[in-house]
C-alpha positions as CSV (number, residue, x, y, z in Angstrom):
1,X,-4.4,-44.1,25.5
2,X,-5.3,-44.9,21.9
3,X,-7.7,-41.1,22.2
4,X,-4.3,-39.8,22.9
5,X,-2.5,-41.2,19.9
6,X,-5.3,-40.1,17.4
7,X,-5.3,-36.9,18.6
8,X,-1.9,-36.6,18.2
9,X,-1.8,-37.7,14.8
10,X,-4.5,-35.4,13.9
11,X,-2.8,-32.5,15.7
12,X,0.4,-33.1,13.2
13,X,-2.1,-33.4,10.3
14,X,-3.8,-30.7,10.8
15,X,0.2,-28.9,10.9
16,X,1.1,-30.4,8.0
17,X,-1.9,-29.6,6.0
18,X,-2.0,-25.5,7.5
19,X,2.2,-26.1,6.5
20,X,1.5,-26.9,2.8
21,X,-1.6,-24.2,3.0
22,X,1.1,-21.8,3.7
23,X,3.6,-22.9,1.7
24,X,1.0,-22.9,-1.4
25,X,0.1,-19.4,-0.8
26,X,3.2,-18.4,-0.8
27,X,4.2,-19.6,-3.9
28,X,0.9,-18.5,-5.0
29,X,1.9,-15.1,-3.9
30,X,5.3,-15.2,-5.3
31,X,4.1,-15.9,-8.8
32,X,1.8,-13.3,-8.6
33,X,4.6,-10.4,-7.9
34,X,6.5,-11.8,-10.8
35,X,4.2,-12.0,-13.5
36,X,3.0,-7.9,-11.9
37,X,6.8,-7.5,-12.4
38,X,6.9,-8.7,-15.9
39,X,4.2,-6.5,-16.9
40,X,5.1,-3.3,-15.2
41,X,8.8,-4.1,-16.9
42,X,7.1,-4.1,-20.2
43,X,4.9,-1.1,-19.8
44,X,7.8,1.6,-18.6
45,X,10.8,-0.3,-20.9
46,X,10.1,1.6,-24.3
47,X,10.0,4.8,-21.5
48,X,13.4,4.3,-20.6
49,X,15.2,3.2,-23.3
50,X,18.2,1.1,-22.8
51,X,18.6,1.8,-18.9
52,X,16.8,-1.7,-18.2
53,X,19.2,-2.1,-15.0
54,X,17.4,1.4,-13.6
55,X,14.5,-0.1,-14.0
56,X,14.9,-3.7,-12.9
57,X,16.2,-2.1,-9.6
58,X,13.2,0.2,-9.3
59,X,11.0,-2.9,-9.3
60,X,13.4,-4.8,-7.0
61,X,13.2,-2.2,-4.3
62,X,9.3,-1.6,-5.2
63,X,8.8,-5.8,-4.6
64,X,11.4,-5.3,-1.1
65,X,8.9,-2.9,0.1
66,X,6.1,-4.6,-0.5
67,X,7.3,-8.1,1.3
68,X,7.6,-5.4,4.6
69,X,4.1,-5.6,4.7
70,X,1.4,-8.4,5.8
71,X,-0.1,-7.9,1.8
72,X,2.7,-7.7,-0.9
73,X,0.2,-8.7,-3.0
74,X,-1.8,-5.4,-2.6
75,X,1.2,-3.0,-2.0
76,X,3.5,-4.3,-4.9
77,X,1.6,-3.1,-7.8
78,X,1.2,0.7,-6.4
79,X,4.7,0.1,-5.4
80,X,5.8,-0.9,-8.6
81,X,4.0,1.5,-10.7
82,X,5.3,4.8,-8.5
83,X,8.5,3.1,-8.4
84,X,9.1,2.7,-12.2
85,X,7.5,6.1,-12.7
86,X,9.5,7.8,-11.2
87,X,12.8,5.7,-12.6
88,X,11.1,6.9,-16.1
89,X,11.4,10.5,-14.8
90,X,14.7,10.4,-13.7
91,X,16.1,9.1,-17.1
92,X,13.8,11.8,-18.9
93,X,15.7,14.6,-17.1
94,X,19.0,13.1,-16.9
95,X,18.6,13.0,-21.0
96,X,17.3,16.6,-20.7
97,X,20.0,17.6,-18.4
98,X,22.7,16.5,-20.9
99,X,21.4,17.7,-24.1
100,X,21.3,21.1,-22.4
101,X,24.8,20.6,-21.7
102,X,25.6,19.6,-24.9
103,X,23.9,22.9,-26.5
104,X,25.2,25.3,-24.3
105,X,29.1,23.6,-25.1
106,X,28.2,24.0,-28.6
C-alpha cells in the first residue's frame, strides 16, 4: 500500500516537473520569436519608410506560420525574412507605381 502511494506521488512529480519543462520551453521559445521579431523589424524599417503597420503584419503572419509547425523556432526567421522582403517590395513598387502616375498626369 505505501509502494502504491510513493509511486503515485512520484508519478505527479514527474508531471509536474515535464509540466514546468514544457512550460519553460515555451516561454523560452516565445522570447526567442520576439527578440528575431525585433531585429528583423529593425533591419527592413529604414526599407519601408513609414508603412511600419505593413510591416508589423508581415511579421505577424510570418510568426502565425511558423507556430503551424512542430519548430517555430527554425521556421520563423526564414519566415520572417521572406515575409518582410517581400513587404519591402511591395512598398518599393507601390512608390514606383505612383510616381509614374504622377509624371504621366503632369
Amino acid at each position: 500500500m505505501k509502494e502504491n502511494n510513493m509511486e503515485n506521488n512520484n508519478d505527479a512529480t514527474t508531471r509536474r516537473t515535464f509540466r514546468s519543462g514544457c512550460i519553460a520551453a515555451g516561454h523560452e521559445i516565445a522570447s526567442f520569436l520576439e527578440a528575431l521579431k525585433r531585429e528583423v523589424f529593425e533591419e527592413y524599417q529604414s526599407a519601408l519608410g513609414t508603412n511600419d503597420q505593413l510591416l508589423r503584419l508581415a511579421l505577424i503572419e510570418a510568426e502565425a506560420l511558423a507556430r503551424q509547425t512542430e519548430f517555430p523556432h527554425l521556421f520563423f526567421p526564414v519566415l520572417a525574412t521572406e515575409k518582410a522582403s517581400n513587404a519591402a517590395r511591395w512598398q518599393y513598387r507601390q512608390q514606383f507605381l505612383l510616381r509614374s502616375n504622377d509624371a504621366l498626369a503632369a
